[in-house]
N, C-alpha and C positions, 0 to 999 in steps of 0.2 A: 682585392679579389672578392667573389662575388661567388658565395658558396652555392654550386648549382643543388638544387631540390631535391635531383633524383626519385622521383616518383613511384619507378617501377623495382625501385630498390635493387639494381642489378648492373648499377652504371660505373665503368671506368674514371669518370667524369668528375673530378671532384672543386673544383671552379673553374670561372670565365670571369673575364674582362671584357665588356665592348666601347669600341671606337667607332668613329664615320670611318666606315670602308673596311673593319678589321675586327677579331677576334679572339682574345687569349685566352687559351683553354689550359687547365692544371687538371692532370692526371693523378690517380691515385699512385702512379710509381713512383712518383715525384718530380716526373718531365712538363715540360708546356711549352706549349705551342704557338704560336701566331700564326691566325690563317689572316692572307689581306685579300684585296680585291685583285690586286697585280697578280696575284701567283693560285689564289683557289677560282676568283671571279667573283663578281658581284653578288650573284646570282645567290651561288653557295653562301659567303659569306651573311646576308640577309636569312638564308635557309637557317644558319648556324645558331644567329642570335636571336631570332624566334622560336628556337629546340632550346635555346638556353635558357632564355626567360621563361618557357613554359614548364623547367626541369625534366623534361622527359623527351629522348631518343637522338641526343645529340653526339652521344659513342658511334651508336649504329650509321646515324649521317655520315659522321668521317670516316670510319671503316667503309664504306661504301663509294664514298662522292671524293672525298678530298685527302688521304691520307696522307699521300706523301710532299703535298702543294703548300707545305708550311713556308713563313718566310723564316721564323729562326727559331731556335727550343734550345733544352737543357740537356 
């Protein structure tokens, strides 16, 4: 895992993992997620992992875009 930066110091977000086509995100509650390309879209998925590597707004992405389009969590 891949402790995200969080920049604006205010983020759910507390690491990611990325793959070709995929995304694992670890939550500060202690949940995590996989978003792939099957179930969020490509689109998002690329949107996710350039918020992740830039450490900043990648909470507000899925609460907006992809929340419930995981493939599997904790």
């Amino acid at each position: 895992m891949q402790p995200y930066r969080n920049l604006d110091g205010h983020s759910g977000v507390m690491g990611y993992e990325l793959g070709a086509g995929w995304i694992q995100v670890w939550f500060v509650n202690g949940k995590d997620y996989r978003y792939s390309a099957a179930n969020a879209g490509a689109e998002h998925v690329r949107n996710m992992q350039i918020l992740a590597e830039a450490g900043e707004g990648l909470a507000s992405y899925i609460s907006k875009f992809v929340h419930d389009k995981y493939d599997s969590g904790a």
